[in-house]
N, C-alpha and C positions, 0 to 999 in steps of 0.2 A: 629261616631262623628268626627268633623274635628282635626285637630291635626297642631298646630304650629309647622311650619318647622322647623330642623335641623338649629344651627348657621349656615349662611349662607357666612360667608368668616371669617381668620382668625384672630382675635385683639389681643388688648394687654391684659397686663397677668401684672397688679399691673399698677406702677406710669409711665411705658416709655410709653405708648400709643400703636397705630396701628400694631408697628413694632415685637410685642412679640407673644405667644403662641395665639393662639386661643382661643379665651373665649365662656365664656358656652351658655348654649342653656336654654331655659327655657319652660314649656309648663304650660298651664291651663284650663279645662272646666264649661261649664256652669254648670254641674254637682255640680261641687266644690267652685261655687259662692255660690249656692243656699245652700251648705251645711256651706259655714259662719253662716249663721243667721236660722239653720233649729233648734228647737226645741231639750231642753235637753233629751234625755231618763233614764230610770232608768237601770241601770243594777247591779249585784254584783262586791264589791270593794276590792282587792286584800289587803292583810295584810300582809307588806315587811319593815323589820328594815333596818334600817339607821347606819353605823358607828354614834360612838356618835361623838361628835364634844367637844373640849375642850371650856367652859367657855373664855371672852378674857381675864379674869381676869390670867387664867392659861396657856395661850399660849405661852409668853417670856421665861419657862423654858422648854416648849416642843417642841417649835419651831427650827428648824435647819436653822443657821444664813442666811441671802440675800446677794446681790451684788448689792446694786443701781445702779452702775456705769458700771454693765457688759453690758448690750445693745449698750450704750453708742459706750465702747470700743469695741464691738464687728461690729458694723456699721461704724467703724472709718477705717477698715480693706478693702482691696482692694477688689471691688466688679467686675462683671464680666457678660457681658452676652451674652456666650456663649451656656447659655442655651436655647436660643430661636430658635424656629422654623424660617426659612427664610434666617438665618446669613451662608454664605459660601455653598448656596443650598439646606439646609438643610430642608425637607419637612416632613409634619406629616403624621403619619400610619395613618392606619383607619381600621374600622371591616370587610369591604369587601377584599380589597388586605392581610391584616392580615400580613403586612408585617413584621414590631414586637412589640410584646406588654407582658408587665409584670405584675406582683400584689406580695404585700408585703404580708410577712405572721403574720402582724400584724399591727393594726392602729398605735402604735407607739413603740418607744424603749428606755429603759434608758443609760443615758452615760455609757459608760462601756459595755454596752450587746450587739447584733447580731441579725442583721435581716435578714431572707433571702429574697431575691428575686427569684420568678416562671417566669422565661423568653422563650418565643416562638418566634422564627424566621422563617420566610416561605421564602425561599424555603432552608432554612437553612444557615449557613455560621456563621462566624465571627460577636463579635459584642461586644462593652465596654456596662459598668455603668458610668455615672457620677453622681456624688452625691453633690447638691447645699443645703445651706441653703437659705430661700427666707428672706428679709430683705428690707432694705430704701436704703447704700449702694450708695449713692451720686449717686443716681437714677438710679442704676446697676439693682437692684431688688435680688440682691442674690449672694452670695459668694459660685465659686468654694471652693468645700472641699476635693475632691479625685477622680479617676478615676483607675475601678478596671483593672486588666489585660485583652489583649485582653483572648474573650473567642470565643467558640465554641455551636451556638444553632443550636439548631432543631425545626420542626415546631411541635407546641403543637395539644394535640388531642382537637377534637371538646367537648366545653361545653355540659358536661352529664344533662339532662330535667329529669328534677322527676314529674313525671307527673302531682300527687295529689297535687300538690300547683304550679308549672309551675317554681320552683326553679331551673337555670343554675348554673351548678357550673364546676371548672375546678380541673386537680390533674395530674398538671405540675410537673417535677422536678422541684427540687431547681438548679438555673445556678450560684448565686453566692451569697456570704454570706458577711455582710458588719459590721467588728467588730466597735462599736463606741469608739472612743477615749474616757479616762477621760474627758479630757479639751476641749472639744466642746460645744458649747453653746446651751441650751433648743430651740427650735425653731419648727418652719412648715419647712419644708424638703420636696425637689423634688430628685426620683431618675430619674436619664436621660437615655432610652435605647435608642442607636444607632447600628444602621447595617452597613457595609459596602457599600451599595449602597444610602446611605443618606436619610435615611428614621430614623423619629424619634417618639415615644413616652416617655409616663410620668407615674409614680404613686406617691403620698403623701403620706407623714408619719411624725410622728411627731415625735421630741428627746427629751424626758421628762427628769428632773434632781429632783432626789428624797432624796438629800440630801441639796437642797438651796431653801429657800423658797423665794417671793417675793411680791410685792405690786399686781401686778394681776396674776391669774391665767388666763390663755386667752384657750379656749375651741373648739376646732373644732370640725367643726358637723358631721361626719363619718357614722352617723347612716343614716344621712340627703344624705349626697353621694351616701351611695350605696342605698338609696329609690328611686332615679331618676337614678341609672344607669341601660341601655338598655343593657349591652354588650350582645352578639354582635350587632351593628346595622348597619346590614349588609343587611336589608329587606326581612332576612327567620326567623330568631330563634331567636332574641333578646326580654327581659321579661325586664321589671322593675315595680314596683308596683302600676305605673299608666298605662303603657299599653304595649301589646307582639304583635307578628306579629300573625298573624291566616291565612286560607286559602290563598291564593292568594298575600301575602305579605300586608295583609289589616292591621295596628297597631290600635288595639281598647281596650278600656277597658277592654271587657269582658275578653279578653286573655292574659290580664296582670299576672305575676306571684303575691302567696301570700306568698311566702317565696324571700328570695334574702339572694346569698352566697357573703361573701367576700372572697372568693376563686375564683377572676377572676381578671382579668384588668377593671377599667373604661373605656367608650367605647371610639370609635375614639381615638381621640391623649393621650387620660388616662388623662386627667384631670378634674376632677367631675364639675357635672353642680354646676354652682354657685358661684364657688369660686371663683372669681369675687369681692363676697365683703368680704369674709378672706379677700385676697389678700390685696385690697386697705385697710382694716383696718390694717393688721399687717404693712405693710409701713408706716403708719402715725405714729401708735403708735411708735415704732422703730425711724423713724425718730426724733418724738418729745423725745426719750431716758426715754418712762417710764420704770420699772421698771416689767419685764412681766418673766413669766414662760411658758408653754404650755403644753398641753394635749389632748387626742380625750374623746370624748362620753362615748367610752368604757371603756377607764382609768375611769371614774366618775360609768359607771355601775357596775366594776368589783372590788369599791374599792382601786384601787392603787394610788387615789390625797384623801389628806385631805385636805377639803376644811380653813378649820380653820387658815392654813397654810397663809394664803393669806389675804388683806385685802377688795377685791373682786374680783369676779367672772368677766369676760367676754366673753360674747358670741358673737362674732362678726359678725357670718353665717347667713344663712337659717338652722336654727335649730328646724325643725320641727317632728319628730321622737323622741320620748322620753320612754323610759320604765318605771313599775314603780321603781324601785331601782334608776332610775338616778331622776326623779321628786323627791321622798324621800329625797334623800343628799341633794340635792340644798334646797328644802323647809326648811330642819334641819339647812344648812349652813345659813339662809337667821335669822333663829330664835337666832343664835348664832353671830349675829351679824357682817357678810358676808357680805358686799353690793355686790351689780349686776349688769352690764351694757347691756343692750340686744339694739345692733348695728342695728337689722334690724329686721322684721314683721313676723308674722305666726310663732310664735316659740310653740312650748310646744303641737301640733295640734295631733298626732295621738300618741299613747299607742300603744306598740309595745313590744315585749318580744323577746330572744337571746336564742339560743342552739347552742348545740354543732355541730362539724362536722359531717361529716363520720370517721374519724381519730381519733375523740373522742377531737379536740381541743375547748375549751369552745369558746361562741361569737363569730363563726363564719359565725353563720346565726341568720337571723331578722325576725321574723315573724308578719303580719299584714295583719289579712286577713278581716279587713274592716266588713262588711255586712253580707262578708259569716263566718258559725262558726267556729272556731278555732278548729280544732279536737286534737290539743297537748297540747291546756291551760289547767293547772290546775283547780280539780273543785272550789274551790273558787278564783282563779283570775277573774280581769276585762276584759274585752273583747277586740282584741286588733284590736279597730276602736277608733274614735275620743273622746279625753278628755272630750267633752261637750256631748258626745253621755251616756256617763257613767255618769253621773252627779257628774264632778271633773273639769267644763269648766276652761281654761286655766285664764282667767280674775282674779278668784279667789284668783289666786296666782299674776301675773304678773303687773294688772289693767285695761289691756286692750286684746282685744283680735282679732283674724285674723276676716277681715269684707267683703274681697273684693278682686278682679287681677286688677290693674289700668290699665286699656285702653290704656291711654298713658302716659308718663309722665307730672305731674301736680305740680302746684306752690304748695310749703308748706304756711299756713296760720297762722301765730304766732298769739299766745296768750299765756297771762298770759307774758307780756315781762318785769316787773317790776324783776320776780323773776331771781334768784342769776345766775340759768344758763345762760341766756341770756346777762347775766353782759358784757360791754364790746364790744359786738353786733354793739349795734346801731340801735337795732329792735326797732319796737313801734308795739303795737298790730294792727292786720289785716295788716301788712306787707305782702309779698311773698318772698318766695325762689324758682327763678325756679327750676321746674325738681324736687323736693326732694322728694316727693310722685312717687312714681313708684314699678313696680314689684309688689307684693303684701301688703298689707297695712290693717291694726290695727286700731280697735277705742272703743267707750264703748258701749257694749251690752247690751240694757235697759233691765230689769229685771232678770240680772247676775249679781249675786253679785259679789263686787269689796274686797280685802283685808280689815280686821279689826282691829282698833289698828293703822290706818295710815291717814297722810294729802296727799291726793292728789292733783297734780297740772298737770292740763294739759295744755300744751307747745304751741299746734298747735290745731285748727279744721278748719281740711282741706277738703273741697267738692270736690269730683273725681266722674269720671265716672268708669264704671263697662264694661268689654267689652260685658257684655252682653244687654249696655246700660242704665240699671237703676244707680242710687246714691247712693252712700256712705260720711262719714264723715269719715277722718284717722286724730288720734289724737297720738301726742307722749306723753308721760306718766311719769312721774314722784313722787313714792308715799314716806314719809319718815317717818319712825316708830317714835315712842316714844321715843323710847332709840337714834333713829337719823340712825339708819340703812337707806340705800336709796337702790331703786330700781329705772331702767330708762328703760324705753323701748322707742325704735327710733318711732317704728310703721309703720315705709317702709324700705325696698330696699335699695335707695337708699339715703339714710342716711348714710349710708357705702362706697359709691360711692362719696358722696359728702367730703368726708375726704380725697381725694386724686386722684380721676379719672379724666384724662384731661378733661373729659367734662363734669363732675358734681362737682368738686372740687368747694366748697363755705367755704371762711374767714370765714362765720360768724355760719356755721355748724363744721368748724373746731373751732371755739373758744371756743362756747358753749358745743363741747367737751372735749375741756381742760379743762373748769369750773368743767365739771362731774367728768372728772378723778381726777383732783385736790383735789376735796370736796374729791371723795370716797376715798384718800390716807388718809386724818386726819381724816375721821371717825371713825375708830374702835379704 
């Protein structure tokens, strides 16, 4: 099956444009159209508690105070970017020269605690860490925060294949260990490996703060990263769990892996596919000084965010990888009166389960093995292929659901423009927004039930093409409980993009989501 090429030149990396890291790559097949709208199957449904979630009645004496003002002041601070690829010659690795490339030994870290970094350098030599936080930054995109001492790598052994599910994994030394300060700010975090000969790569992590809580929790999708990373993609031995290499350097489905370690680098320059629109979302947010926290996937599967804490959730990724422990919280969190904002399309799409390493470290592998059976699921777990495959479709919860790969980018079509989001605008029904429909895209799945107990309004029905030709309709979504809980889903791509990318940035996508954030501060 054909396979969309590789990014094909380097862009930018948040609000500077052309001039920054390389941005991601994306792929999709006809296969996975036709599995939007393929029928639900029955399968057994796992039975997995939830932290409980405190009432909001009982939140003000359990809560651990906030900082409105710290984003603010923390964006006020001199930004920097020197972290981009291009600046003073600076060129990105990649999986073939392998020139150098690292991975954290956990998606994120709290203030105060230690991460390490697994670093490989070929053909060996000298080489720093630099450690940015990513931010708005009077359009810097990220504040230097430290730069470790020069050190000393070596070149890492080849990713170990586990045959029985096509799982790469790596088992690097640790090259340097990165104590986080008290007084650093929650945030998306790049660390920078450089070499001596001007080659550079990236990996992400997040610096969670578990003693401040605040108006959003903002969620990165980790799980969703290492689901499309190839490492190495190098066109002999790179897996990710859409597709691996096979004979002859052929990348096909069939030899995709069904396991994926986060014990490796993301491939090429280490910056995971997608992020892209994190990116332009955390800059907007930041820039506009809301009031944000941060966290990965795995902090929500493992337990260590309470949602309660916050007065909504935001997903601002492609976060499509969900286990059942993180669907659980969020559902729990949504019932306790949580709002949510979900920035971009196909979220909540495959059911997927975490084990341990080799090492015995919990979460550090994802399993998803789709079609074929799980040979390490539990016997009453769900199957870990698609939400709507097990009859749990994502719609259920969210109100809309993944329908389609847009062709190309296509005008958003407003409706319902009377309502509060759109306040401000300027829209009037059957307007357009160029471009806002793109990348993958959301809409309502007739005979899927939709949430109960809610008014729904839908924003947009927009008519796209499918690259496989046929139509769709992508609707963004908006449902509001009884009690006034709100859920939003974008329902594309680039909805994310248009809050801040030179070439999709839209006033009136930026406005309508200041309304949302606004409403979702006063409502709990």
């Amino acid at each position: 099956m054909p396979l969309v090429s590789r990014r094909g030149a380097l862009g930018a990396l948040g609000a500077v444009g052309a001039a920054a890291v390389g941005l991601l790559w994306w792929r999709g097949t006809p296969e996975r159209e036709a599995a939007a709208v393929r029928e639900v199957a029955p399968t057994a449904q796992a039975s997995v508690s939830a932290p409980a979630l405190l009432p909001p009645s009982e939140r003000a004496r359990a809560v651990p105070p906030s900082d409105p003002r710290r984003i603010a002041t923390e964006n006020a601070r001199r930004g920097s970017t020197a972290w981009k690829v291009g600046r003073g010659g600076i060129r990105a690795a990649n999986d073939s020269a392998h020139q150098i490339k690292g991975y954290a030994s956990a998606t994120s870290v709290p203030v105060g605690g230690a991460l390490d970094f697994h670093v490989a350098v070929h053909p060996g030599g000298p080489y720093t860490v630099g450690v940015y936080r990513l931010g708005h930054y009077d359009g810097a995109g990220a504040r230097h925060l430290l730069t470790s001492p020069r050190l000393t790598g070596k070149p890492g052994a080849r990713a170990v294949l586990e045959e029985s599910s096509g799982m790469l994994s790596c088992d690097w030394p640790v090259g340097w260990t990165l104590n986080v300060p008290n007084d650093w700010t929650s945030g998306a975090y790049l660390a920078v490996f450089d070499d001596e000969r001007g080659n550079r790569s990236y990996t992400v992590f997040v610096v969670r703060d578990d003693h401040r809580s605040s108006d959003f929790l903002v969620v990165l999708p980790f799980s969703t990263y290492q689901a499309y990373n190839q490492y190495p993609l190098d066109g002999r031995a790179g897996k990710s769990l859409y597709y691996g290499y096979g004979p002859g350097g052929t990348n096909t489905y069939q030899a995709r892996a069904r396991k994926v370690s986060f014990d490796r680098p993301y491939m090429d320059d280490g910056i995971p596919s997608r992020f892209d629109l994190d990116q332009n979302a955390i800059v907007w947010m930041e820039r506009s000084g809301y009031d944000v926290t941060y966290a990965s996937t795995i902090d929500v599967e493992t337990g260590r965010v309470d949602p309660s804490w916050y007065r909504a959730l935001v997903f601002c990724g492609h976060d499509e990888y969900w286990s059942e422990p993180i669907r659980k919280v969020v559902e729990e969190a949504q019932k306790a009166r949580v709002g949510q904002a979900w920035l971009t399309a196909n979220n909540m799409y495959w059911n997927v389960r975490f084990e341990a390493n080799a090492r015995g470290t919990g979460h550090r592998v994802m399993n998803c093995w789709r079609e074929d059976a799980d040979p390490g699921a539990p016997s009453l777990s769900a199957a870990t292929d698609q939400w709507r495959r097990i009859r749990r479709p994502e719609q259920e919860f969210l109100g809309v659901q993944y329908n389609g790969i847009v062709a190309a980018p296509t005008p958003l079509v407003v409706s319902s423009a009377e309502h509060w989001l759109w306040q401000g605008t300027g829209v009037r029904d059957g307007d357009t927004i160029a471009g806002v429909v793109g990348g993958e895209a959301d809409g309502v799945e007739s005979g899927v039930a939709v949430p109960s107990d809610v008014r729904q309004t839908l924003l947009s029905r927009s008519p796209y093409t499918l690259r496989s030709g046929a139509h769709q309709v992508q609707s963004t979504s908006l449902y509001e409980r009884s009690d006034g809980t709100l859920l939003f889903c974008a329902g594309t791509f680039n909805w994310a993009l248009a809050l801040n990318h030179p070439r999709f940035q839209d006033e009136r996508i930026q406005r309508a989501t200041k309304n949302l954030f606004d409403r979702l501060r006063k409502a709990a």
